[in-house]
C-alpha positions in Angstrom: 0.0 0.0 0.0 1.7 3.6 -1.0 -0.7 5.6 1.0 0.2 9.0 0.5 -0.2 8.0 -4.0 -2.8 6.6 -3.6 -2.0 3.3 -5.2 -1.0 -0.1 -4.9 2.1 -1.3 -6.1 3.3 -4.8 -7.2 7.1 -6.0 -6.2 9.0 -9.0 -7.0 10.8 -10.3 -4.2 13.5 -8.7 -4.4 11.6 -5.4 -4.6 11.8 -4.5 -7.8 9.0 -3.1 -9.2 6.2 -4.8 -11.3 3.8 -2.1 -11.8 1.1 0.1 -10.1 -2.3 0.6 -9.9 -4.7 3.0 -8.8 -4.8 7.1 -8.0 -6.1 9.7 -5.6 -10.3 9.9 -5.6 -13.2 8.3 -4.3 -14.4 6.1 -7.2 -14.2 2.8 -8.5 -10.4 1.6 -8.3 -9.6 4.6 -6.7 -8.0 5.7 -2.9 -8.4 8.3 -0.5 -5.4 7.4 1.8 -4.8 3.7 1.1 -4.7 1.8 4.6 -4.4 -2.0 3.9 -4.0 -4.8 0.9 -3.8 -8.4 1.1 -3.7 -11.0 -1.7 -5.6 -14.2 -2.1 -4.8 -17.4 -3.0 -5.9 -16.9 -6.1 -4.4 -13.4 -6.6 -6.8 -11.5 -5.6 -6.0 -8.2 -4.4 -8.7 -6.6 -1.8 -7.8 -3.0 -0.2 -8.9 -0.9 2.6 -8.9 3.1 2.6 -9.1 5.3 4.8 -13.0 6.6 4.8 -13.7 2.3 5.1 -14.5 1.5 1.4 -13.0 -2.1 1.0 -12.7 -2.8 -3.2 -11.7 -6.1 -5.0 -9.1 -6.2 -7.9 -8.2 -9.3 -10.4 -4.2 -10.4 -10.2 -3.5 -6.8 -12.4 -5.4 -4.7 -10.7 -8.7 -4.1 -12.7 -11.5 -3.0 -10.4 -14.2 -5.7 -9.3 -16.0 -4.6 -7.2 -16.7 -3.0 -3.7 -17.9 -4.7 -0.5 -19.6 -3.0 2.5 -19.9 0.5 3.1 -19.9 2.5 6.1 -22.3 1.6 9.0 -23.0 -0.5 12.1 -25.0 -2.9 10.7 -24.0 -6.4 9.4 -21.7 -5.4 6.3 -20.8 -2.2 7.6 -17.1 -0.7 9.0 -17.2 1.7 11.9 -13.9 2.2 12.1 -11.8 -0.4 10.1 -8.4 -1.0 10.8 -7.3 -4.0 8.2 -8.3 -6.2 5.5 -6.9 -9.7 5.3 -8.2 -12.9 2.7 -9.3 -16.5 4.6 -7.6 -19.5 3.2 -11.2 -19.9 1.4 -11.6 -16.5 -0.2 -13.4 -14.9 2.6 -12.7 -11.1 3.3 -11.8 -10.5 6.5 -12.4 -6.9 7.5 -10.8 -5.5 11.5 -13.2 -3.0 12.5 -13.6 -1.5 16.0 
């Protein structure tokens, strides 16, 4: 996560760099202070920003789509922390 661009980058393992993806805005793909990615088995990439929107991206980066939205109810984020992906897929939101 490169929170203050707005993106997510891709590294090899030996850091260098892959590519990018993303940019500064509240749309679709797009991040208002970028707090948290994690991968899936499948190469998935789900993030976390800042105002709690939690978006889904193919292996690339293309935009899925976006899950949950701000809220106390079931589905919402109060105040979410970090996103992580279950062994199964599942996305695993922290929220206080």
């Amino acid at each position: 996560a490169d929170s203050s661009n707005h993106r997510v980058q891709v590294l090899r393992e030996d850091g260098s760099f892959v590519r990018c993806f993303g940019s500064i805005g509240a749309g679709d793909g797009m991040f208002m202070v970028l707090d948290s990615v994690s991968v899936g088995g499948d190469g998935t990439i789900v993030s976390l920003d800042f105002d709690g929107r939690v978006q889904v991206f193919d292996p690339v980066g293309k935009f899925l789509r976006r899950v949950g939205s701000k809220g106390t109810g079931p589905g919402n984020f109060s105040q979410p922390l970090g996103v992580a992906v279950g062994a199964g897929g599942e996305i695993l939101v922290a929220d206080c």
